[in-house]
Backbone as CSV, one residue per row, in Angstrom:
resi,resn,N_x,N_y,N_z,CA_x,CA_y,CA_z,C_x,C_y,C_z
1,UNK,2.955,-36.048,7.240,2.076,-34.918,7.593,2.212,-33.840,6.528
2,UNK,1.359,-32.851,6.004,1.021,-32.283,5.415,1.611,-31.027,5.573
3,UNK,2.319,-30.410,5.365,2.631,-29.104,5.172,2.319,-28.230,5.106
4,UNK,2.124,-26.791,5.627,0.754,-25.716,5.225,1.772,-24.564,4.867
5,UNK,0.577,-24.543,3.661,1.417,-23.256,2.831,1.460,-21.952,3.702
6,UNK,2.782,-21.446,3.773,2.633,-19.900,4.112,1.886,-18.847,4.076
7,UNK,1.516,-18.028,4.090,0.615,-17.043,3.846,1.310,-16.072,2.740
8,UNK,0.472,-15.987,1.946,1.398,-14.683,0.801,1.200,-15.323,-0.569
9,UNK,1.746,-14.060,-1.356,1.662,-14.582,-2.992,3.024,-15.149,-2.992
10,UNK,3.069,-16.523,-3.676,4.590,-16.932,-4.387,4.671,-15.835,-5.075
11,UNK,6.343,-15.969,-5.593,6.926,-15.728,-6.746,6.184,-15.480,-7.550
12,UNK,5.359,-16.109,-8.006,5.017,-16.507,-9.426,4.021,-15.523,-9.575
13,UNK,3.148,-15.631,-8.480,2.044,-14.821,-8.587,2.460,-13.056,-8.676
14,UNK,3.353,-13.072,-8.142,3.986,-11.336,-7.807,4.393,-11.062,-9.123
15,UNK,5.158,-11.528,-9.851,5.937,-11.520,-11.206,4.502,-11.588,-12.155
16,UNK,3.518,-12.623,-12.110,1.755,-12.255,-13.001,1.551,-10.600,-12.450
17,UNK,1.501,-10.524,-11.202,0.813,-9.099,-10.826,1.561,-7.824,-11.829
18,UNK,3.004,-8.193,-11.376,4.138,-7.185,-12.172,3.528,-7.194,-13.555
19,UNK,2.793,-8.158,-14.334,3.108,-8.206,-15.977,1.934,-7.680,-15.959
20,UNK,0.644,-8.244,-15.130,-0.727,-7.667,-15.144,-0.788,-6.300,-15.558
21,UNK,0.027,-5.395,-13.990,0.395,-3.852,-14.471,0.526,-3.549,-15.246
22,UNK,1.379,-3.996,-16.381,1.842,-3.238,-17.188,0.696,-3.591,-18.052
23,UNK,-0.021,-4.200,-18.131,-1.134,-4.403,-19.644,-2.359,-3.995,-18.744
24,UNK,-2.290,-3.394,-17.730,-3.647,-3.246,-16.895,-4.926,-2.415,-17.782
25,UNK,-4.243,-1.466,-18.782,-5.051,-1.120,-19.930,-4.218,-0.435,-21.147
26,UNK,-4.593,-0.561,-22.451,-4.261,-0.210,-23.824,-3.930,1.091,-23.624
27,UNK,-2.750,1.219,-24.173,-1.939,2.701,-24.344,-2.389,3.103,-25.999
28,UNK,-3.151,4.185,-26.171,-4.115,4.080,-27.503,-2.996,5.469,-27.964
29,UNK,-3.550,5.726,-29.594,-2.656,6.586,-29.923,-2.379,8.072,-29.410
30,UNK,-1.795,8.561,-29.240,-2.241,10.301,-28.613,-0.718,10.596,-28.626
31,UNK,-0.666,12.412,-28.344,0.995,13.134,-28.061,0.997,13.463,-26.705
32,UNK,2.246,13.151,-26.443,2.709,13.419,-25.189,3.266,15.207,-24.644
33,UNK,2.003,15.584,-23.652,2.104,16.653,-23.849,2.871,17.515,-23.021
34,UNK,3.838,16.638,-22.118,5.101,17.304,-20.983,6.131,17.417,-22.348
35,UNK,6.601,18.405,-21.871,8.009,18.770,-22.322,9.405,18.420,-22.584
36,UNK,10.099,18.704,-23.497,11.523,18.423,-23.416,11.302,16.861,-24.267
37,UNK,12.563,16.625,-24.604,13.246,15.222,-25.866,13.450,15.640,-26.581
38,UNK,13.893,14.816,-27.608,13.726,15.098,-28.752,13.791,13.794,-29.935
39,UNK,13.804,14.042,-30.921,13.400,12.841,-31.920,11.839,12.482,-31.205
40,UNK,11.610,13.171,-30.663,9.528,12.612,-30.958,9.684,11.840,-29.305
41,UNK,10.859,12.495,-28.354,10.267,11.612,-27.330,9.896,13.137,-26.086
42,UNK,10.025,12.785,-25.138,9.279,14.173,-23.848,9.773,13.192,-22.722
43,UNK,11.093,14.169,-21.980,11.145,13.458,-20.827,10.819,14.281,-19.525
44,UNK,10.441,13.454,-18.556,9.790,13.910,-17.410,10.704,13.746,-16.533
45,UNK,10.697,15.183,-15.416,11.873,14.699,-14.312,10.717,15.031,-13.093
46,UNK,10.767,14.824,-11.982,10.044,14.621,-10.919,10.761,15.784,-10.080
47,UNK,10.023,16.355,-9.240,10.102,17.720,-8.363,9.994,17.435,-6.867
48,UNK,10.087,18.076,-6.452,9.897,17.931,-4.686,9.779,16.742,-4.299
49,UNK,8.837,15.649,-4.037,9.247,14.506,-3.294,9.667,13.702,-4.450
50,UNK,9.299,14.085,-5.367,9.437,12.815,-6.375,10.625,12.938,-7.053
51,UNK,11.711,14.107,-6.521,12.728,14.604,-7.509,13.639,13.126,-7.207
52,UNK,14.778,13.328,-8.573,15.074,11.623,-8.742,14.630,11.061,-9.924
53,UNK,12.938,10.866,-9.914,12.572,10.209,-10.972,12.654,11.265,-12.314
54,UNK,12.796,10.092,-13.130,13.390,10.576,-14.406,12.842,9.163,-15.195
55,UNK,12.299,9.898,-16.603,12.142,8.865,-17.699,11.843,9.628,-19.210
56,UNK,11.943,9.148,-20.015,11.818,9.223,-21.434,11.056,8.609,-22.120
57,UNK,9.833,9.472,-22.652,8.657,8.476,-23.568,8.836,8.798,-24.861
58,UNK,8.838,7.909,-25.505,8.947,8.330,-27.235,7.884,7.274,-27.653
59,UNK,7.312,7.514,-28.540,5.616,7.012,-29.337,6.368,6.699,-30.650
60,UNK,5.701,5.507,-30.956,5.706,5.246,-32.534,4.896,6.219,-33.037
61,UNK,4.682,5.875,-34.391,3.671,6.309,-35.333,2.677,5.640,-35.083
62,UNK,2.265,4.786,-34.564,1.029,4.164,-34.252,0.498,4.802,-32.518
63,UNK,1.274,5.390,-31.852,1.153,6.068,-30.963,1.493,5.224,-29.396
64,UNK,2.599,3.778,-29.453,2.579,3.030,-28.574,3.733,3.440,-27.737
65,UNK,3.998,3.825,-26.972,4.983,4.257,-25.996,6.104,3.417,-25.683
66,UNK,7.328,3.992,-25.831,8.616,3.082,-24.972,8.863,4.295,-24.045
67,UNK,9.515,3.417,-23.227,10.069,4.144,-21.773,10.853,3.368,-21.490
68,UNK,12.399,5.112,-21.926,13.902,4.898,-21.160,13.863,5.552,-19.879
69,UNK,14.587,4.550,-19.174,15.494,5.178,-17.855,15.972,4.099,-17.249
70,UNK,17.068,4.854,-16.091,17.838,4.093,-15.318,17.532,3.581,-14.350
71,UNK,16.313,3.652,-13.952,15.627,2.479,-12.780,14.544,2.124,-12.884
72,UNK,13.987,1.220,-11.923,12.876,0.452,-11.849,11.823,1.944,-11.423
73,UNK,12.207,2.777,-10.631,11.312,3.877,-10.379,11.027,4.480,-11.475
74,UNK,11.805,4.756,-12.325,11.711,5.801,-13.615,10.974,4.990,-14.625
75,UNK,11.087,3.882,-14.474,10.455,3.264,-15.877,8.827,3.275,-15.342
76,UNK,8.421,3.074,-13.903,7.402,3.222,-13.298,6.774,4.733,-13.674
77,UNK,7.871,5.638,-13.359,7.105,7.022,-13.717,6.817,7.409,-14.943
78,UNK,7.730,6.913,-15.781,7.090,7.103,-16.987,6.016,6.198,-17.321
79,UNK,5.835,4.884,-17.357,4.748,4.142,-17.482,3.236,4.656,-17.086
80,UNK,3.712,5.125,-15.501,2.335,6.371,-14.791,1.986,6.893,-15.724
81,UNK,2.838,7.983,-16.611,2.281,8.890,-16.964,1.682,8.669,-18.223
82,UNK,2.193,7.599,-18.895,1.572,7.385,-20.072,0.579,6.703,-20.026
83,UNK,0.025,5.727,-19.367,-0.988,4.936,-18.850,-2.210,6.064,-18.713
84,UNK,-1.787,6.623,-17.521,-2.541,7.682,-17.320,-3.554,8.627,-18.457
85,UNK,-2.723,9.409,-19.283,-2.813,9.893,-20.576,-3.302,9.140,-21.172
86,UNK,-3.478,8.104,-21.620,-4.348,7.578,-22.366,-5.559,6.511,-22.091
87,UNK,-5.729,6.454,-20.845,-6.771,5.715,-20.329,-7.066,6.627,-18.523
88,UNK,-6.845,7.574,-18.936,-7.199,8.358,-17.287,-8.541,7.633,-16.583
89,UNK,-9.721,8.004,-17.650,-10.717,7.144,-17.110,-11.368,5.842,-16.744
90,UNK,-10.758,4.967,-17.238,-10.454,3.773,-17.055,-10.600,3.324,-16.151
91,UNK,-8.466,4.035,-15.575,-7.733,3.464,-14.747,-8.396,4.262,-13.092
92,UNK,-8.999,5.714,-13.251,-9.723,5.774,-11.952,-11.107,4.955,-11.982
93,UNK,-11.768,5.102,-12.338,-12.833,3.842,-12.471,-12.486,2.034,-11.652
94,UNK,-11.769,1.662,-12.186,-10.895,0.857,-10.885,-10.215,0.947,-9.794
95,UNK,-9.630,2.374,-9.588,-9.648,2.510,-8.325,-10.234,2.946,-7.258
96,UNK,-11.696,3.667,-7.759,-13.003,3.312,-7.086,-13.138,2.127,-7.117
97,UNK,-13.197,1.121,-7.687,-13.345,-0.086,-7.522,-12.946,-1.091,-6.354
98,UNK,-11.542,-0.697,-6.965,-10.059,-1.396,-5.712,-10.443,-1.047,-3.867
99,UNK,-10.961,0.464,-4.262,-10.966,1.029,-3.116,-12.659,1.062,-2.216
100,UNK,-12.964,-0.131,-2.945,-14.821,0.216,-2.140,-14.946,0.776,-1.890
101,UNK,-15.228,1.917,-3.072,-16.143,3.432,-2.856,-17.259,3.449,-3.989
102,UNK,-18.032,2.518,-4.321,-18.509,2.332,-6.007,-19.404,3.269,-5.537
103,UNK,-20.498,2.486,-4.404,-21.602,3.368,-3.568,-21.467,4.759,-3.616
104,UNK,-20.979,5.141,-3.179,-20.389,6.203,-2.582,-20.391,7.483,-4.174
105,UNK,-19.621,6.933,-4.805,-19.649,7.613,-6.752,-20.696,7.064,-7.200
106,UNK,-21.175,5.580,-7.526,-22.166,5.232,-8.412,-23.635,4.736,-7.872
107,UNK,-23.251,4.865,-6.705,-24.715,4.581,-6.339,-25.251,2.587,-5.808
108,UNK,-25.446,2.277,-4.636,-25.031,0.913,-3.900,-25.405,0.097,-4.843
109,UNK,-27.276,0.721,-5.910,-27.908,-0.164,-6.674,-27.107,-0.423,-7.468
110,UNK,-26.399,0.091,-8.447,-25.815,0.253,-9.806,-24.301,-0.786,-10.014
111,UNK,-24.490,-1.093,-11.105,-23.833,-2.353,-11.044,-22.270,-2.157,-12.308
112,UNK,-21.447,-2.885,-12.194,-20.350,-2.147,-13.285,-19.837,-4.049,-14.230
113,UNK,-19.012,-3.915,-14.912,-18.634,-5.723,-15.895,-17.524,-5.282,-15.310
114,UNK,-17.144,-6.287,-14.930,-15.410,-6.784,-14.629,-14.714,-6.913,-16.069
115,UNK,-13.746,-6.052,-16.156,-13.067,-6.726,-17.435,-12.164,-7.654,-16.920
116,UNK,-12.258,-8.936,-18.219,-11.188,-9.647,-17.733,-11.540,-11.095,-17.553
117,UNK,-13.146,-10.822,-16.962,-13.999,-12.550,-17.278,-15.333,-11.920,-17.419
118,UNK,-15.571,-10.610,-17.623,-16.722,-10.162,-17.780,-17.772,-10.122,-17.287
119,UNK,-17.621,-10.375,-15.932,-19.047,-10.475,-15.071,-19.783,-9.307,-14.535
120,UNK,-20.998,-9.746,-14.228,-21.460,-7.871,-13.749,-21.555,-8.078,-12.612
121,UNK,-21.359,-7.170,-11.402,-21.095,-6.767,-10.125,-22.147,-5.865,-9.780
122,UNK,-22.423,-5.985,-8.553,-23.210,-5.131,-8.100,-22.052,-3.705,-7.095
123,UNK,-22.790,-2.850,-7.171,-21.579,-2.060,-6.504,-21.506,-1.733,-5.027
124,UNK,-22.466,-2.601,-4.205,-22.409,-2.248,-2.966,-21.789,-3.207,-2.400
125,UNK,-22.455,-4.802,-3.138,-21.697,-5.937,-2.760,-20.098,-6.296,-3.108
126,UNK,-19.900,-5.172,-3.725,-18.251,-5.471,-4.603,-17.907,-4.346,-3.547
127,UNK,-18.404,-3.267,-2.764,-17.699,-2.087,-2.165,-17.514,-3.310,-0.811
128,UNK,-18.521,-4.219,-0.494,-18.136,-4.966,1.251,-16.743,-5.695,0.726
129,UNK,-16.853,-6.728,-0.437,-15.744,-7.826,-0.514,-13.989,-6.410,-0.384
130,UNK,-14.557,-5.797,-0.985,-13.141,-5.007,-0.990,-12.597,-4.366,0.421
131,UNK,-13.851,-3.653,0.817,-13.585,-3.159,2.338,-13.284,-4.023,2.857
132,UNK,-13.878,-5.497,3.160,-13.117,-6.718,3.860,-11.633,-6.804,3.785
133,UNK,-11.211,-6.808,2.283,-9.859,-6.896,2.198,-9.192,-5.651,3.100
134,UNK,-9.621,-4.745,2.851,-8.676,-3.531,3.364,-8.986,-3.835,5.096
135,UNK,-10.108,-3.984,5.282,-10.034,-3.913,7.163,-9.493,-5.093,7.530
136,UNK,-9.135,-6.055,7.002,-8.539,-7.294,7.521,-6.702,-7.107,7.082
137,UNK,-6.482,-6.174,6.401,-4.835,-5.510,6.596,-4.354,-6.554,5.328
138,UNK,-4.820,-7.469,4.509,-4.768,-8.277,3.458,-3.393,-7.974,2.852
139,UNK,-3.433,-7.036,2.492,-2.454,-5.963,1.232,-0.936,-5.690,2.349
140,UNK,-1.493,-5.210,3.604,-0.350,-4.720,3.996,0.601,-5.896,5.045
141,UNK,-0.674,-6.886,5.112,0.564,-7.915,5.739,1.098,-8.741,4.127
142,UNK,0.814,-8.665,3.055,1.982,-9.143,1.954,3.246,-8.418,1.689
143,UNK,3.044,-7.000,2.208,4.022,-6.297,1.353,4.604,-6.103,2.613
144,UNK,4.523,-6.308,3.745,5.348,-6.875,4.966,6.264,-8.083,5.101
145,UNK,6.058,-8.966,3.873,6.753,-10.086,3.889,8.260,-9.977,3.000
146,UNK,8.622,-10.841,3.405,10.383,-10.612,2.747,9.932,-11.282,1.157
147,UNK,10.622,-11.012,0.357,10.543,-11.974,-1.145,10.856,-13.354,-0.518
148,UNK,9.991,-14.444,-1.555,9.628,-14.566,-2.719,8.040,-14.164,-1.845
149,UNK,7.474,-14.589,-0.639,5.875,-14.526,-0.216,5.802,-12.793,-0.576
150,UNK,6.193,-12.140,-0.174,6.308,-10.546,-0.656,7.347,-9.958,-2.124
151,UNK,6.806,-8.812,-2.552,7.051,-7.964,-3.528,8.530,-7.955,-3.045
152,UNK,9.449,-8.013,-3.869,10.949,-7.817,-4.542,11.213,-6.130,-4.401
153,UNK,12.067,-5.909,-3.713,12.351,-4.734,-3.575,12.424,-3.702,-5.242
154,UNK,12.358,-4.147,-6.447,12.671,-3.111,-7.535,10.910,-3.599,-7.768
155,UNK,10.250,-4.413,-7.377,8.503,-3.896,-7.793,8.046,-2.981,-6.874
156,UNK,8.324,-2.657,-5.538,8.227,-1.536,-4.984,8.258,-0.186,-5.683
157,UNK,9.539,-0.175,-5.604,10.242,0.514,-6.370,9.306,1.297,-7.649
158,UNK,9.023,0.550,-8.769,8.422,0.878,-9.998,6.915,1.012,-9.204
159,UNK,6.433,0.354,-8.434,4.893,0.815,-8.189,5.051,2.638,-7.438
160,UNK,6.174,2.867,-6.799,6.201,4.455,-6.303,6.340,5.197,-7.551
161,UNK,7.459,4.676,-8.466,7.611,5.568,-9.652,6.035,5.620,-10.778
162,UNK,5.492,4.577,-10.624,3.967,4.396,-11.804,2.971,5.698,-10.869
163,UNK,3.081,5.276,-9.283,1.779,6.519,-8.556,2.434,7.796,-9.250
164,UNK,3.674,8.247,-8.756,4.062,9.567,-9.028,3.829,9.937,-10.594
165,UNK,4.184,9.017,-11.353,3.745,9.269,-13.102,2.326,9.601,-13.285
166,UNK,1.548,8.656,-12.700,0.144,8.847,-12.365,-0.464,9.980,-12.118
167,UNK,-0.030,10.247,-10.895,-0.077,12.049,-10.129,0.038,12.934,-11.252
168,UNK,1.478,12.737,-11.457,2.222,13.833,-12.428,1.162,14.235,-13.492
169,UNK,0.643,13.100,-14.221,-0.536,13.468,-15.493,-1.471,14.457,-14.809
170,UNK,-2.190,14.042,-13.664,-3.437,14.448,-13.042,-2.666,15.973,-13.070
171,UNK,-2.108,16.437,-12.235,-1.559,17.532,-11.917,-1.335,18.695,-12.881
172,UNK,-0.611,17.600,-14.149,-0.056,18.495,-15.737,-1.638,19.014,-16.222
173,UNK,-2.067,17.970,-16.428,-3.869,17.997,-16.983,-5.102,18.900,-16.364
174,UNK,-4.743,18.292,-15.015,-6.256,19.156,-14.383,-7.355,17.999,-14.905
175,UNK,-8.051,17.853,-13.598,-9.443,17.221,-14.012,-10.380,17.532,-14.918
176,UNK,-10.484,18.844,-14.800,-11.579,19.495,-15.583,-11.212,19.873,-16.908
177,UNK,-10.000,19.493,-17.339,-9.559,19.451,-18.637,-9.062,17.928,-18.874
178,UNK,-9.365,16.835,-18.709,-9.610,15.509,-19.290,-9.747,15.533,-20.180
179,UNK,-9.585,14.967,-22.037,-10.133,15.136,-22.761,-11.219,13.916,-22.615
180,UNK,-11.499,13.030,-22.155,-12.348,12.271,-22.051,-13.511,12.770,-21.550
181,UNK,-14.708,12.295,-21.822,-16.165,13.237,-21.086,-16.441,12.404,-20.091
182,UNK,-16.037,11.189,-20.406,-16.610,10.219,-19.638,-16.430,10.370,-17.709
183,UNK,-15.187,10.959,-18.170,-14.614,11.772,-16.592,-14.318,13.098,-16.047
184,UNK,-14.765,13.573,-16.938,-13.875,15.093,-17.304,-14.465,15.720,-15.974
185,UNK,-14.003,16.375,-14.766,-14.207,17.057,-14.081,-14.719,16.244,-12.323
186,UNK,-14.827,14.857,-12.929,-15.987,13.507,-11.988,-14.793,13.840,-10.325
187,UNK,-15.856,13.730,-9.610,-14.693,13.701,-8.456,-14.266,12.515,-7.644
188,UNK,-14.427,11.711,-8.344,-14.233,10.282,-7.806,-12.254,10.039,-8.844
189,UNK,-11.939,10.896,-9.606,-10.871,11.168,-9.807,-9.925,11.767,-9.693
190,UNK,-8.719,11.482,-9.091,-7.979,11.988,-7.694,-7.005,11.871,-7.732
191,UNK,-5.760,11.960,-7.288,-4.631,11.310,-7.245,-4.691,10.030,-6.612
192,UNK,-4.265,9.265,-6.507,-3.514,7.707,-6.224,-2.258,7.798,-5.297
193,UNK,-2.458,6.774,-4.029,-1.345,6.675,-3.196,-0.833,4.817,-3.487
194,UNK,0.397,4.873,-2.960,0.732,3.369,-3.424,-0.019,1.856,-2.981
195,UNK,-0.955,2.958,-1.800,-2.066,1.356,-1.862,-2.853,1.628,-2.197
196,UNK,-3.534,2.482,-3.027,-4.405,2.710,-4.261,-4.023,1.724,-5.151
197,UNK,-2.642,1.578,-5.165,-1.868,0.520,-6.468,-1.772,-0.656,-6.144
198,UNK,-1.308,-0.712,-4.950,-1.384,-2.363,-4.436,-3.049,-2.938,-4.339
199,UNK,-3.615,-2.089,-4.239,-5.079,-2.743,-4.190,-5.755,-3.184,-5.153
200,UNK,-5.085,-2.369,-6.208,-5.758,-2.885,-7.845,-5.086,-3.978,-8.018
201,UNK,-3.387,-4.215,-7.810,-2.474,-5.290,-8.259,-3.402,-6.248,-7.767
202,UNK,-3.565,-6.464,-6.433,-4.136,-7.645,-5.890,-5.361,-7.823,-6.532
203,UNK,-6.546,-6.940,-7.170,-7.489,-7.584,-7.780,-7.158,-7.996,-8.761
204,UNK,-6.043,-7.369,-9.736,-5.832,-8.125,-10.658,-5.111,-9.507,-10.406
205,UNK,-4.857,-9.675,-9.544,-4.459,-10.943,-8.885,-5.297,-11.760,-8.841
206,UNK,-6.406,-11.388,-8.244,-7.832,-12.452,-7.998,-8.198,-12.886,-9.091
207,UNK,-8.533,-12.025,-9.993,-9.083,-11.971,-11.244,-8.244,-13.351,-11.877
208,UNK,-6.952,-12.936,-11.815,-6.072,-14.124,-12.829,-5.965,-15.216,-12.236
209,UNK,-6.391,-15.422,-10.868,-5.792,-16.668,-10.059,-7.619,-17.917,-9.886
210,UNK,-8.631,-16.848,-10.866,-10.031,-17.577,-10.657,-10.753,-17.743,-11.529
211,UNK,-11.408,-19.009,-11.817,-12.216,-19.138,-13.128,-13.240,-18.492,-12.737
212,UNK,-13.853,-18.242,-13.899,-15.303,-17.806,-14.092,-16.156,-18.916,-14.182
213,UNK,-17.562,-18.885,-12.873,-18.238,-20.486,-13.284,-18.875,-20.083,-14.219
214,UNK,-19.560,-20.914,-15.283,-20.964,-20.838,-16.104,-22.038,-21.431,-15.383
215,UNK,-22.546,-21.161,-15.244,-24.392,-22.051,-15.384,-24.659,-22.095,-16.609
216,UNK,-24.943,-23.729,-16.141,-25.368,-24.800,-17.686,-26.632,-25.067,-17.119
């Protein structure tokens, strides 16, 4: 008799999601404009709920970021913040996405390309598939599960420290000072809660776990 798989991401898939994150978009050249380091780096310490986190960004000359610290949270918060900073618009742009609200910002007709297999979407029909996920509890019965079917207690971990890094930019910056136009002031850009994050992980999940058909 046949065996039926559990419900949940393996291992394998959680550890793709983990690597997904971190390349979820290009850290392009720019200065890091929080305070404190030195030798060319700026470290960030976290305040009121977030006090604790702690990390250190230092940029090449080509402008690519490393991030020191002593935990899986801190390397998260710094990652937030640099991610952030250099792809702010981007990375909210998908989480309208994540979060089936396209309608709602872009309008039900209007359609957006998936990066990643490049397809175009419509945005009302991409706002139901997502709301499905969220009203059917998708996200929150995985991260209910013990490891390996559920997230490893230090990817937790770094996904609280990446929101708060996240935040932290929004907060340092101000919307309406974005240097990007593309977003600068848009109100569909917001802060991020950690299933703001789990919701993108999991599309980037879908994304990697599905071919793209052609028509021949």
């Amino acid at each position: 008799m046949r065996s039926r798989r559990k419900p949940g991401f393996p291992a394998s898939v959680w550890a793709l999601i983990g690597v997904l994150a971190v390349v979820a978009g290009p850290l392009a050249a720019t200065s890091l404009s929080a305070s404190g380091g030195s030798g060319g780096g700026a470290t960030l310490a976290g305040s009121g709920p977030d006090a604790g986190l702690r990390a250190t960004i230092f940029r090449t000359a080509h402008g690519i970021p490393h991030i020191i610290a002593d935990d899986f949270a801190g390397i998260g918060y710094g990652y937030g913040y640099a991610l952030a900073q250099d792809n702010i618009c981007v990375l909210a742009d998908t989480y309208v996405t994540a979060n089936g609200e396209r309608s709602r910002y872009f309008g039900p007709d209007g359609s957006y390309t998936q990066g990643g297999n490049g397809s175009t979407n419509n945005n009302l029909n991409s706002d139901f598939f997502f709301q499905r996920i969220k009203d059917k509890h998708i996200i929150e019965h995985l991260l209910a599960q013990s490891p390996p079917q559920g997230p490893r207690p230090e990817i937790k971990e770094a996904v609280r420290g990446y929101v708060a890094g996240y935040n932290r930019y929004l907060a340092d910056t101000g919307v309406n000072n974005i240097s990007d136009p593309s977003c600068r002031g848009a109100a569909w850009v917001r802060p991020i809660t950690e299933m703001d994050a789990y919701q993108r992980f999991y599309q980037l999940g879908l994304l990697a776990s599905h071919r793209r058909r052609t028509r021949l």
